[in-house]
N, C-alpha and C positions, 0 to 999 in steps of 0.2 A: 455305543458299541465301539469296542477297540479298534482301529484303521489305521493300519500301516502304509503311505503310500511312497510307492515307488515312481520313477520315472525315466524316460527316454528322451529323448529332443522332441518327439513326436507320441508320445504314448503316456497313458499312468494304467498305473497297475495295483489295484489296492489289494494287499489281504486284511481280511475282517472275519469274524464270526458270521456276518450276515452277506459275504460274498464268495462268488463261483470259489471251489478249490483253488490256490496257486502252485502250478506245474511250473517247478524253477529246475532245467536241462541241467542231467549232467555229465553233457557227452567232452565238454572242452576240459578232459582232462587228462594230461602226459602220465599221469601215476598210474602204474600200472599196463599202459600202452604203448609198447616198444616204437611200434611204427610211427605213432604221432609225435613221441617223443626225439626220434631221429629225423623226421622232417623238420620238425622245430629247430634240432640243431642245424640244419642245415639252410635256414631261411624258407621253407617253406612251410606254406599257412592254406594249403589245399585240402588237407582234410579239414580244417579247423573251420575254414568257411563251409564246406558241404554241411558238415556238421550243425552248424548255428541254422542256415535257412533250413537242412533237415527238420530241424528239433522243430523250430517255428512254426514249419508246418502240420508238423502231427500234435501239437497242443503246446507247446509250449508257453508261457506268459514271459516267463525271467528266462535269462541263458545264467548258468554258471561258468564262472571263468576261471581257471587255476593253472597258475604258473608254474606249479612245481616241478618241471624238470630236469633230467640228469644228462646233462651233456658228456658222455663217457668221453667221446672222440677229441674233444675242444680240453678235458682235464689232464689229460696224455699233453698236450702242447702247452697249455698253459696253468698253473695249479691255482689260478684265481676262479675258477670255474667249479673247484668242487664244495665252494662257496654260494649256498643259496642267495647270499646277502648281496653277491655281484651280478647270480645270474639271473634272478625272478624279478625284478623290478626291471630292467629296460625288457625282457619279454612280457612280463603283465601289459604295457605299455603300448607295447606294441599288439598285443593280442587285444586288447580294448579298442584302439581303435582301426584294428582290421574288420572287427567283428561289427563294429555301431556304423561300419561306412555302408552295409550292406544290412543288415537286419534294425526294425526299429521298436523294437521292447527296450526292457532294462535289462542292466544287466546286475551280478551278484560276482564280487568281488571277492575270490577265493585263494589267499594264501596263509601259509605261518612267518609270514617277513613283513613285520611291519614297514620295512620302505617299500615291498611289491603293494601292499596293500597303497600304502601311499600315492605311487605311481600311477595306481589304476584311478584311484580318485581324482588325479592331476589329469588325467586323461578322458576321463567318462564325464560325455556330458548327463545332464539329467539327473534323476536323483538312485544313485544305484544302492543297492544293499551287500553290508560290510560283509564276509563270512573269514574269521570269526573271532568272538574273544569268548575265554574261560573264568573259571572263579579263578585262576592263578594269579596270584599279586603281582607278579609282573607283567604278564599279559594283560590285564588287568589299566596297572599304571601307562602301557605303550599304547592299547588299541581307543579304549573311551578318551582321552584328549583328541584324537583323531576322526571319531563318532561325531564329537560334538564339534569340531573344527567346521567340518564339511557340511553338519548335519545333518546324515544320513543315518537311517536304520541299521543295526548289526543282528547279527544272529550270535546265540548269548548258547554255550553248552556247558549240559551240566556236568561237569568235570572242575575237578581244583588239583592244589599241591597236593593231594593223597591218591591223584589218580583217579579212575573210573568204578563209583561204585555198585555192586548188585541190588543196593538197596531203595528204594525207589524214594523213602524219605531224604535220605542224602542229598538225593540228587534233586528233588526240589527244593532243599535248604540251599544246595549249591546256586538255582536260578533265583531264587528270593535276594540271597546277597550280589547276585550280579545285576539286578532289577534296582536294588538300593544303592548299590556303589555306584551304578550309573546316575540315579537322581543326585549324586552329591555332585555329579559334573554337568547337572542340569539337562540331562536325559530321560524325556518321558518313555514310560512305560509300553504307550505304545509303537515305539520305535526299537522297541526291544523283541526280538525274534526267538523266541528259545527253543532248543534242539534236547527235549528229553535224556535223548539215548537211547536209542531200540538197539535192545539184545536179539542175539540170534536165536530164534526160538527153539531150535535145534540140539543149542547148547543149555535153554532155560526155560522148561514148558512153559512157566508163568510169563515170560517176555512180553510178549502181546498183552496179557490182562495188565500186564506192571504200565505198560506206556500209556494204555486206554486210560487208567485210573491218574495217571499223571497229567496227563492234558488235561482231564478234566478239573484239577486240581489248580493248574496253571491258568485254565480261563475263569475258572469261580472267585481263585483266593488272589492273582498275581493283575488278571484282566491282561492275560499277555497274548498274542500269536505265539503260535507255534508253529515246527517244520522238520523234520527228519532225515536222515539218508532213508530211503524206504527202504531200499533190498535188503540193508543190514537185516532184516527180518527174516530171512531167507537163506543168509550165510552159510553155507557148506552143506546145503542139501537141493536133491534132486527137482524136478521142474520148479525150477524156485518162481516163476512169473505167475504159476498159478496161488502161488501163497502171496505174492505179494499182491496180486491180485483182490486174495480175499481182505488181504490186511487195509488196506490202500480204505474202502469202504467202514469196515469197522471203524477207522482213525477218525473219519472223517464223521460218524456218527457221535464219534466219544467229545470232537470242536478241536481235531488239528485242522488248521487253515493254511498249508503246505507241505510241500516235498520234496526233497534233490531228488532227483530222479529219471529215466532214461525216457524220454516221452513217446521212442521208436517203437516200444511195445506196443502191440495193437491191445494187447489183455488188461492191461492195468490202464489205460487210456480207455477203453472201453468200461470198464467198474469205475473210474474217475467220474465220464461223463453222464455215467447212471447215476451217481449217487448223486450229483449237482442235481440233477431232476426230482430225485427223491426228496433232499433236504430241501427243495422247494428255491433253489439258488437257479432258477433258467425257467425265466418266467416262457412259462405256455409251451416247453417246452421243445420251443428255438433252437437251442445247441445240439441238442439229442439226432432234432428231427435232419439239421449239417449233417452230424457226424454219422447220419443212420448210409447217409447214401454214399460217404468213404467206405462203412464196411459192406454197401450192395458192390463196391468198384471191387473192393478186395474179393469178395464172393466171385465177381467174374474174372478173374487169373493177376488183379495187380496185387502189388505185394501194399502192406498200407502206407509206407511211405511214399510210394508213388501215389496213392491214390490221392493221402493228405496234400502231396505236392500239387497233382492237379486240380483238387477243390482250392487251395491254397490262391493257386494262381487264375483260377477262375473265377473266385470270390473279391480277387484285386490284394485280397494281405500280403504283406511280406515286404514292401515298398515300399519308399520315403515319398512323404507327403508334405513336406513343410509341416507346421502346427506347433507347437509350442516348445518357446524359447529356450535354451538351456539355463539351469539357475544360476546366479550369483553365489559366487565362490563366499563363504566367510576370510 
């Protein structure tokens, strides 16, 4: 069976077809969050830590990490700033190892700058996963030397030089040649992570059936992992947590083996941890029986982040333990 493994200074984290769902956080991120975005410019990294032990706590395996922010204030002063290429890489940098001083999972290495990406790798101990590279020839030629460099997993999306297609064939022709162009730089398959594309189902009734039918597609013909944005499921319509809710399950039945995704939700962490019981991934039904007494805490007035917080820290996770080494650099 295909096994992706990841790592920490202190943790691994495998996805497989034959292991628990992987919940990879994706709260560290400036795009779209003014507030985080302006502490960022400003040397603050207080949400950015709440965030990471948050996530940890309510489920999290992997944290995602994404530099991409817009320093307005600092490009008024200096015009080198409205340069991702100057500004994501010493914050990648520095966001990596704020986050591993304090949390001990992996982490997942999120920009469109290949020096950020870079950066993070130079920083991260353990074995983190890349996010991302595309069928585009160039992105293509910049991120696989740097895959195989580190040797680290990448998350593979199926997207090329024509853009994003509706067509679901497409887009696993698109993962097949990023599956292949990676074995020509000596990248096995299963260190290949591919991201479908879940359409908004809002805008595509068939979205859902199209991504089901593709994972399935992807573990039969590729033997690859898979992992999504989930809420893009959910785009531009109402209680969206209860679709992604039901979606989260479905995926997980069709053999996606992760998720970006926000793990603060108590709904989709709840259907997460139902369905590992279902598929038969939590033997005897161990993690259920944890997470049943987070949501008895939430029943009696906590919110679940609190609760996860104090199972968290009752249970001893979330703290460095010594245990295993960081890898050796290539």
């Amino acid at each position: 069976m295909t096994r992706t493994v990841l790592e920490s200074k202190t943790k691994t984290v495998v996805i497989g077809f034959d292991e628990p769902f992987c919940v990879i956080g994706e709260r560290i991120n400036p795009t779209g969050r003014k507030k985080l975005a302006a502490e960022l410019e400003m040397g603050d990294f207080t949400t950015v830590l709440k965030d990471a032990l948050e996530q940890v706590a309510c489920g999290a395996m992997v944290l995602d990490v994404n530099s991409g922010a817009v320093f307005t204030n600092m490009m008024a002063k200096d015009p080198r700033y409205a340069d991702n290429n100057f500004v994501e890489p010493p914050l990648m940098r520095e966001l990596i190892l704020r986050i591993q001083a304090i949390c001990d999972v992996p982490l997942c290495i999120d920009s469109s700058v290949p020096g950020a990406l870079e950066a993070g790798l130079m920083a991260c101990e353990g074995r983190p996963l890349l996010n991302s590279v595309t069928g585009e020839e160039d992105r293509l030629e910049l991120v696989l030397p740097l895959v195989k460099k580190y040797n680290v997993p990448v998350v593979a999306i199926s997207n090329d030089d024509t853009g994003i297609s509706v067509d679901p064939d497409v887009r696993f022709a698109v993962a097949k040649k990023i599956v292949q162009r990676a074995a020509d730089f000596g990248i096995p398959a299963h260190d290949i992570v591919v991201d479908p594309l879940v359409m908004p189902v809002g805008a595509m009734g068939s979205a859902g059936q199209q991504v089901f039918t593709l994972v399935r597609r992807l573990r039969d013909e590729l033997g690859v992992n898979t992992t999504c944005g989930a809420s893009n499921i959910s785009f531009g319509l109402p209680h969206r947590h209860g679709i992604n809710a039901a979606f989260l399950p479905m995926a997980i039945g069709a053999g996606m083996t992760s998720a970006i995704m926000n793990p603060v939700r108590q709904v989709e962490m709840e259907a997460i941890r139902a369905a590992n019981f279902l598929m038969n991934h939590d033997a005897n039904g161990g993690e259920w029986i944890r997470f049943s007494r987070v949501l008895e805490a939430v029943e009696g007035g906590r919110t679940f982040a609190e609760a996860s917080s104090e199972a968290a820290a009752a249970g001893g996770r979330g703290g460095r333990s010594g245990g295993r080494a960081g890898r050796a650099r290539a």
